[in-house]
VMD Tcl script that draws the C-alpha trace (Angstrom):
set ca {
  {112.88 79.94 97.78}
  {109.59 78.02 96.87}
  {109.78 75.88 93.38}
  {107.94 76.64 90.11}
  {105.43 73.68 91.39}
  {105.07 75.93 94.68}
  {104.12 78.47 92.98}
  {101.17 77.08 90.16}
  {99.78 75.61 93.28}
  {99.50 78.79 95.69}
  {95.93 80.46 96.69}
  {95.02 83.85 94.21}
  {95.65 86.51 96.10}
  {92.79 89.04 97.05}
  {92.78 92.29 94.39}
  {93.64 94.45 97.23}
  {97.34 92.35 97.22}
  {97.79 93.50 93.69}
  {101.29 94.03 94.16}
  {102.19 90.35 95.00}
  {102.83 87.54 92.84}
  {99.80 86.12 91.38}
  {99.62 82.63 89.96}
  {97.15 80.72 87.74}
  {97.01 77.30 86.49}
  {94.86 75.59 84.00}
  {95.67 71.87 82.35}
  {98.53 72.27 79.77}
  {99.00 76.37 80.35}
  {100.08 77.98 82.95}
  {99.96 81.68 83.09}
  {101.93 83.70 85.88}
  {101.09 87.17 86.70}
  {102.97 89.92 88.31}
  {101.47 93.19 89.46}
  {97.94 94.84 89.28}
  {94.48 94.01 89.02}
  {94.61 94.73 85.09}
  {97.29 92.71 84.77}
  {95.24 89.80 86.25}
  {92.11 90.60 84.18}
  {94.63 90.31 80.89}
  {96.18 87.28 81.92}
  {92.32 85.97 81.86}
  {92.10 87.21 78.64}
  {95.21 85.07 77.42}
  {93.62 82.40 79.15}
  {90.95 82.41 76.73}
  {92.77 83.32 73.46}
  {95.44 80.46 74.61}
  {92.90 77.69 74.90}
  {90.89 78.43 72.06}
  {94.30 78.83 69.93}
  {94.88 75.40 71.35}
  {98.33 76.30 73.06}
  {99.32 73.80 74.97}
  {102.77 73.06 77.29}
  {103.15 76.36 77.72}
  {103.88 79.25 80.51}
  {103.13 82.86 80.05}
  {104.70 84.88 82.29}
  {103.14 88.70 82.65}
  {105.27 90.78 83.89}
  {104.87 93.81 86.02}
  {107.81 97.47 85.70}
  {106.12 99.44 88.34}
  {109.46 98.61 90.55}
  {113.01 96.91 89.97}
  {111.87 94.15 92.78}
  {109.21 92.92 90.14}
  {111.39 93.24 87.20}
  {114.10 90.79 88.91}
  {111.23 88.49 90.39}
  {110.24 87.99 86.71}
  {113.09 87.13 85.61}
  {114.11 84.79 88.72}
  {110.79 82.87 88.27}
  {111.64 82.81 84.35}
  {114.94 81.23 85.52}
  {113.28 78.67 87.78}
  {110.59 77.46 85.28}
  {113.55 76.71 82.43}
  {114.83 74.83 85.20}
  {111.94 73.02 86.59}
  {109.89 72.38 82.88}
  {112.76 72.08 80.30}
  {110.73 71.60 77.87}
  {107.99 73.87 78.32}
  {107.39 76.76 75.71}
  {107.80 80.55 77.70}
  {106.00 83.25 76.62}
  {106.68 86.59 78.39}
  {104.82 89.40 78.41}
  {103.31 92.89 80.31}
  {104.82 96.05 81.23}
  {108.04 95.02 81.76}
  {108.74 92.78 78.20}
  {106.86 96.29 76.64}
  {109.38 98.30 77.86}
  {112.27 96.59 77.67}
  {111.77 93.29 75.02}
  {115.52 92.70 74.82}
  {116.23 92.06 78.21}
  {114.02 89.30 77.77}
  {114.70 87.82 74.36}
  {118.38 87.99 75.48}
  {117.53 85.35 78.13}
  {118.05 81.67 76.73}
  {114.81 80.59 78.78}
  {112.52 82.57 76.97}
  {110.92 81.35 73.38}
  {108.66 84.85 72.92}
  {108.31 88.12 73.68}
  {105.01 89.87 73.30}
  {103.91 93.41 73.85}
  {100.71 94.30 75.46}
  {98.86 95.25 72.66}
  {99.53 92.19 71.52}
  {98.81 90.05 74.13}
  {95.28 90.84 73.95}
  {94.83 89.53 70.10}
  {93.29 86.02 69.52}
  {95.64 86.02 66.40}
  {98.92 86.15 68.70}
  {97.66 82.69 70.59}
  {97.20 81.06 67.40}
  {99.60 77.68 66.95}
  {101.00 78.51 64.35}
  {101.84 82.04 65.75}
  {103.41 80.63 68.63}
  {105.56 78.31 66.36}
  {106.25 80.60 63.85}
  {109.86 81.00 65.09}
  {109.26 84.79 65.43}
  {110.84 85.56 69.31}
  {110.07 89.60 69.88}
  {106.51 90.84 69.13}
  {106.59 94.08 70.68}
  {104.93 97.45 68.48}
  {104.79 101.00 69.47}
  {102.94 100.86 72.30}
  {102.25 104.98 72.07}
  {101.26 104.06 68.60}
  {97.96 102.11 69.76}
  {94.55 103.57 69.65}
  {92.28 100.57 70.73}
  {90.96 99.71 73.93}
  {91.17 95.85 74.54}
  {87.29 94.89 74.59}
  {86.76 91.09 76.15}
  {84.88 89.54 78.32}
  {85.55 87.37 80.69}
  {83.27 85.79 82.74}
  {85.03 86.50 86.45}
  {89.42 86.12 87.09}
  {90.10 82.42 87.60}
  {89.31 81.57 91.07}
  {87.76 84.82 92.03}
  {84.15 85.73 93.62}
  {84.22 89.08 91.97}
  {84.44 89.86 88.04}
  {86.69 93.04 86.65}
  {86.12 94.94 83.66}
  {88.69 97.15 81.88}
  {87.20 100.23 81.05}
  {90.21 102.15 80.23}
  {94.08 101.62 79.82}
  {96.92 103.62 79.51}
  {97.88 107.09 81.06}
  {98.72 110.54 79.62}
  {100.44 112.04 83.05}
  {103.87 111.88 83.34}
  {104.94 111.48 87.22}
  {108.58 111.33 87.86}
  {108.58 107.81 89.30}
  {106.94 106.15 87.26}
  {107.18 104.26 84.21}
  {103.94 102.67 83.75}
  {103.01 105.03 80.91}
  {106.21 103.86 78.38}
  {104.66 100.04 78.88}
  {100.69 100.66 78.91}
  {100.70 103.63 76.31}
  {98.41 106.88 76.11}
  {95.01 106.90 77.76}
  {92.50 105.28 75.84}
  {88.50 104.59 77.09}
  {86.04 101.78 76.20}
  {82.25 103.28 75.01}
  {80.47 103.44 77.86}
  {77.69 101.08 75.99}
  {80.47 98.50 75.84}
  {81.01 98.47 79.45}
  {77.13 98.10 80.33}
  {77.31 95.18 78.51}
  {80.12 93.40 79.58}
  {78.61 94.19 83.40}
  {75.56 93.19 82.48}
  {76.65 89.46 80.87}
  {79.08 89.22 83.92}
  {75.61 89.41 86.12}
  {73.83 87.16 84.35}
  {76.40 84.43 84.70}
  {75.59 85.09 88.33}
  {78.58 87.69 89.43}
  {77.54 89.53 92.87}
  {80.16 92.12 92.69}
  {82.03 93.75 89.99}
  {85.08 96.11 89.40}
  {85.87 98.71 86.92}
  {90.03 98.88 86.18}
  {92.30 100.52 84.42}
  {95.61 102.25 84.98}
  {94.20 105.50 85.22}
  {90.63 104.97 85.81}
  {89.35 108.43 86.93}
  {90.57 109.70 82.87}
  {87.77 107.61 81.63}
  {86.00 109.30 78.77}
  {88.97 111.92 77.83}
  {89.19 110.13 74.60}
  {85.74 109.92 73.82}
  {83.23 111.68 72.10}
  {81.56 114.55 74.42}
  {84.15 113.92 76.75}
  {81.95 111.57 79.27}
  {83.48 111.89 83.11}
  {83.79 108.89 85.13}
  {80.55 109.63 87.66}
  {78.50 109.23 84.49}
  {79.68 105.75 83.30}
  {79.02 104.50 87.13}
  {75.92 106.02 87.31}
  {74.98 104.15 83.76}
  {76.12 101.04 84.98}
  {74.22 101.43 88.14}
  {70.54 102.41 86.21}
  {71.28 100.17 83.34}
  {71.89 96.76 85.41}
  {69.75 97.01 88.13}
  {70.70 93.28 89.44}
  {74.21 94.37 89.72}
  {74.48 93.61 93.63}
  {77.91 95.45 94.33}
  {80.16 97.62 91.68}
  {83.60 98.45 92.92}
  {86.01 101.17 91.61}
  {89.62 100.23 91.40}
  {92.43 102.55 92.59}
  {91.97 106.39 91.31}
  {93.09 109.46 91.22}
  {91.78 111.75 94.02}
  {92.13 114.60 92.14}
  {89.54 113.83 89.27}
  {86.54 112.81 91.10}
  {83.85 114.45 89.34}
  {80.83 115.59 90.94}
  {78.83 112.77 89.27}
  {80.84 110.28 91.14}
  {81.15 112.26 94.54}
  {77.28 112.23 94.09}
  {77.15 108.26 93.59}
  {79.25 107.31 95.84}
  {76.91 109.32 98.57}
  {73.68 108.09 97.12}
  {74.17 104.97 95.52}
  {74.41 101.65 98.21}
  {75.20 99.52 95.63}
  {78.58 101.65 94.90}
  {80.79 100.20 97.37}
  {82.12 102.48 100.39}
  {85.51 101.94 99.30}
  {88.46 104.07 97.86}
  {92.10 103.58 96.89}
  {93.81 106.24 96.52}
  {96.39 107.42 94.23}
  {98.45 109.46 97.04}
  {101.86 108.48 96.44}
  {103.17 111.27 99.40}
  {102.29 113.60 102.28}
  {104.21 116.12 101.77}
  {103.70 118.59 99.35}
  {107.10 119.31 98.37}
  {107.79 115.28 97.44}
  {104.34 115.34 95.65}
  {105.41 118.76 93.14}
  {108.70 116.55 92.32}
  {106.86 113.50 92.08}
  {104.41 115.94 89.54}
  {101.58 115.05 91.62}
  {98.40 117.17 90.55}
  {97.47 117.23 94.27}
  {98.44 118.37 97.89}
  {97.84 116.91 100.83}
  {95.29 119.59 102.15}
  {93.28 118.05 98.65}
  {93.78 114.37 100.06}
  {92.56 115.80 103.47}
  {89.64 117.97 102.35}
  {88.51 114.88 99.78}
  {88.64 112.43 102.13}
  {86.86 114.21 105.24}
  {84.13 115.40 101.88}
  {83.42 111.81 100.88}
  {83.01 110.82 104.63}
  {80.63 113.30 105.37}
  {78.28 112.24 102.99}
  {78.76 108.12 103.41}
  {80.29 107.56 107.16}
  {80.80 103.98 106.42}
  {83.37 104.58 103.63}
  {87.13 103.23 104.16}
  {90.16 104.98 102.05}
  {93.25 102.47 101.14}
  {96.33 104.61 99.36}
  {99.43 104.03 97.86}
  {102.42 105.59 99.83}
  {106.05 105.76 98.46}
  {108.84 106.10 101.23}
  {112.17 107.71 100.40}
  {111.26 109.52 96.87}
  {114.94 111.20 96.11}
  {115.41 114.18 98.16}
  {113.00 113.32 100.81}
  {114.14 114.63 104.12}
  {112.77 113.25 108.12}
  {110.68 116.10 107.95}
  {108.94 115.31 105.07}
  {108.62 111.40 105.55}
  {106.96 112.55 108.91}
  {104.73 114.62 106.51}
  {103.38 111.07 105.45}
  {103.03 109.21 108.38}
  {100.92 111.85 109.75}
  {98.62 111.68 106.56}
  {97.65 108.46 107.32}
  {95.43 109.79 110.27}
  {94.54 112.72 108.79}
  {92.49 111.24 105.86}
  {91.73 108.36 108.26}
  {93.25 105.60 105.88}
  {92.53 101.81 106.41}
  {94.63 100.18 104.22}
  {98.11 101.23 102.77}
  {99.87 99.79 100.04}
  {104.16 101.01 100.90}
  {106.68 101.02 97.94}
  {110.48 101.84 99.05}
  {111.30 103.89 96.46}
  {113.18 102.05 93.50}
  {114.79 104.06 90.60}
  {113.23 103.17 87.28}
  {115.78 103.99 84.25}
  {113.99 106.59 81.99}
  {112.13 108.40 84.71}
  {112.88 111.96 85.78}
  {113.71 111.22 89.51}
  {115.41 108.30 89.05}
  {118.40 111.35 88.35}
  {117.27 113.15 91.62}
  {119.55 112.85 94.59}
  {118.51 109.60 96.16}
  {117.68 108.69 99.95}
  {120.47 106.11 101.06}
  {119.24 102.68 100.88}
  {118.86 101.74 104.71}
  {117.03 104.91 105.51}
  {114.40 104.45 102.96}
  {114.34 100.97 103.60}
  {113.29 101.98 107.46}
  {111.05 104.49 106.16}
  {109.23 101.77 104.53}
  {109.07 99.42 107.45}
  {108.03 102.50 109.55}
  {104.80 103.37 106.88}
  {104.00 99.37 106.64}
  {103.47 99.84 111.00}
  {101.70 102.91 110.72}
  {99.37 100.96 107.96}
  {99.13 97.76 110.68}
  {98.16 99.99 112.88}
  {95.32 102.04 111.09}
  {94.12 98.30 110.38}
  {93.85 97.33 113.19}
  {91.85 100.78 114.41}
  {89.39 100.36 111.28}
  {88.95 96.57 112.17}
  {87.91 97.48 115.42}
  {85.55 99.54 114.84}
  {83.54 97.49 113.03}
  {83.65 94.51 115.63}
  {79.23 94.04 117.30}
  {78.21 95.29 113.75}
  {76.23 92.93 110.84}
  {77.06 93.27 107.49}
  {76.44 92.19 104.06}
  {79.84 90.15 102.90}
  {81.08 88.49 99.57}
  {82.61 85.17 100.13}
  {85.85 84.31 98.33}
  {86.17 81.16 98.69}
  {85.90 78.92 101.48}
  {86.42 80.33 105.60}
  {87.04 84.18 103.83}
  {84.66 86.99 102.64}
  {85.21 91.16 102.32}
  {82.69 93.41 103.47}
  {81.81 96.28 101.07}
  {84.26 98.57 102.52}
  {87.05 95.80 101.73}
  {87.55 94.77 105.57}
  {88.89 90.89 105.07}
  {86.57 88.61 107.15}
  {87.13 85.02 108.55}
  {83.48 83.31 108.49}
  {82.89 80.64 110.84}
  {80.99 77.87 108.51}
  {81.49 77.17 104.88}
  {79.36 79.16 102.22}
  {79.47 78.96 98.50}
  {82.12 81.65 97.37}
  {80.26 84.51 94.88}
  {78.03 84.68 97.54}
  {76.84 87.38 99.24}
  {75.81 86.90 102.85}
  {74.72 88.34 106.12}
  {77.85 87.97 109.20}
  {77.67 89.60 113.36}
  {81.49 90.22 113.55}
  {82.41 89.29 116.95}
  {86.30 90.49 117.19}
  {89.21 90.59 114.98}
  {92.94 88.83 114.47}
  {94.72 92.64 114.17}
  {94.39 91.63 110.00}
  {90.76 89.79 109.94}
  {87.19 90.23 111.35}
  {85.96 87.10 113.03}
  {81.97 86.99 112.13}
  {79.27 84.09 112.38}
  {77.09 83.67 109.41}
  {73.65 85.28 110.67}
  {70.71 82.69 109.69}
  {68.02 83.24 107.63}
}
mol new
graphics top color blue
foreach p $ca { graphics top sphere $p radius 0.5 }
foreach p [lrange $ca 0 end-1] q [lrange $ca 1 end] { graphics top cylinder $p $q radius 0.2 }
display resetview
């Protein structure tokens, strides 16, 4: 089991790893973070709010509920820091403390509790806040109407920049208990997010992401009712140095013709997708209360690369939803080819108290535990496949940090000579390691 001090000093992961324990470290705060890309942008925000608060010996820990497995890792690595830094104040926050604040102001580690609404105030890092004795600060997180509007110039670490252009969620799938910790779906003015891009460029960002937790509802909660296509296609006109905008993970059911249009016409929109697919089989996805089927995964993804050929789809697959029969998990393995997917993110299924299907009946533990390992080697193997076919090609890469870049369609690539990371250079990718290109920096 690695130590606290393992863990402060470990690499950022890439966003694509979003579901993997991210750390941070800064002189006198450390800030852990648990889950998803927005997750990592907030913890920035802290970052900020916490230094100019002057907070000092002190951990936050932001917490991820999208699965039990995160739940219990957050409170293991609460557990180990108590241990580790007795004397260090622990703040936790994110989805999890949001939905369930007393599990963690019962634990004698913790000295706070704050929701996420809160964790995005300046006022809540204040010293005198975080002394005031007061342990939970959680409010109705349904009750919130704001959209958290900060800047931050690029994730600690990080060649690429993120900007939150929406939050929050107003579906209500079975499995999932996102919505009870992030709230309803709420947007940020499209004016807003030009200008946060366009600072984020001039402080010499290559490559920028829009997030959110439901990103393709952008603009339900604004006036006119503004579709997603049409803030990317403002960003696009309005910040013409913008080298490379990225989308975070969507929903393939609300890409509006706008979008479909940019991403076919628009190089600078980067030929990558991650999609919210969850299933293959379309009895799984109407209990899951999916707003798709997999012919509409099938017929969106062969759309999309008809019109850019060089685009690669990642996806989010769950493996033993309750009631999910052989059949059906064969349903999703075979989905994988069919919309050609390149990356997969795999979640064995994990009951989340609250949630419809956690009272479905379940898939026995082993068999959706197999399931899972049998998705993850379907997803090696469609790696692999989309790796290869890019090996004798040249392309335009961002470098990370030192020996790593991604090309535009995500593909990880090992670089063969040190360049500054931010940048965006030209590579000849001359094989592959079954998980990384292998390229040589092209000259000139």
């Amino acid at each position: 089991m690695p130590t606290y001090a393992d863990l402060m000093s470990a690499p950022i992961e890439t966003p694509e790893d979003d579901r993997h324990e991210v750390t941070t470290h800064d002189d006198g705060l450390d800030i852990v973070t648990f889950g998803c890309r927005l997750n990592a942008w907030e913890s920035e925000v802290m970052r900020d709010h916490a230094r100019a608060g002057g907070v000092t010996n002190a951990v936050i820990i932001n917490t991820c509920a999208v699965t039990n497995e995160a739940v219990r890792q957050a409170r293991q690595t609460i557990r180990r820091i108590r241990r580790e830094k007795p004397d260090v104040e622990v703040i936790v926050t994110g989805c999890a403390a949001q939905i369930d604040p007393e599990q963690f102001a019962k634990m004698p580690e913790v000295n706070r509790v704050i929701g996420n609404a809160e964790k995005l105030r300046p006022e809540t890092f204040k010293a005198s806040a975080i002394s005031s004795g007061e342990k939970v600060s959680v409010e109705d997180i349904m009750q919130v109407r704001e959209v958290a509007n900060h800047l931050v110039d690029g994730l600690d670490g990080k060649a690429r920049a993120y900007v939150q252009v929406q939050t929050g969620c107003d579906h209500r799938c079975t499995f999932c208990i996102i919505p009870y910790g992030r709230g309803n779906a709420r947007s940020a003015p499209a004016g807003d997010v030009v200008d946060q891009v366009r600072r984020l460029v001039e402080t010499g960002h290559q490559e920028v992401v829009l997030t959110g937790v439901d990103l393709t509802s952008w603009g339900g909660d604004l006036p006119g009712k503004p579709l997603l296509g049409r803030l990317v296609k403002a960003i696009l006109t309005q910040v013409p140095d913008l080298a490379r905008l990225r989308l975070s993970s969507i929903d393939a059911i609300e890409i509006d013709e706008d979008l479909f249009r940019a991403i076919a016409e628009e190089e600078r929109l980067a030929p990558h997708l991650h999609l919210s697919l969850q299933a293959g089989d379309d009895m799984i996805l109407k209990r899951m209360k999916r707003r798709h089927l997999r012919d509409d995964a099938i017929a969106l993804t062969q759309r999309l690369r008809a019109v850019r050929p060089d685009i690669a789809f990642g996806a989010d697959l769950i493996a033993g939803f309750p009631t999910e029969t052989e059949a059906m998990f064969e349903n999703s393995l075979k989905l994988v080819d069919e919309c050609a997917l390149a990356y997969l993110h795999v979640f064995p299924y994990s009951p989340r108290p609250g949630t419809p299907a956690a009272k479905m009946p379940p898939v026995e533990g082993p068999v959706i535990k197999d399931r899972a390992r049998r998705l993850r080697e379907k997803g090696d193997a469609a790696l692999r496949a989309h790796l290869q076919s890019m090996v004798g090609g040249r392309y335009e890469v961002l470098v990370e940090k030192p020996g790593l870049a991604r090309a535009a369609n995500f593909a990880p690539v090992r670089i063969d000579s040190p360049a500054r990371a931010g940048a965006l250079i030209r590579v000849d990718i001359t094989g592959h390691d079954d998980a990384h290109l292998m390229a040589r920096i092209v000259e000139g």
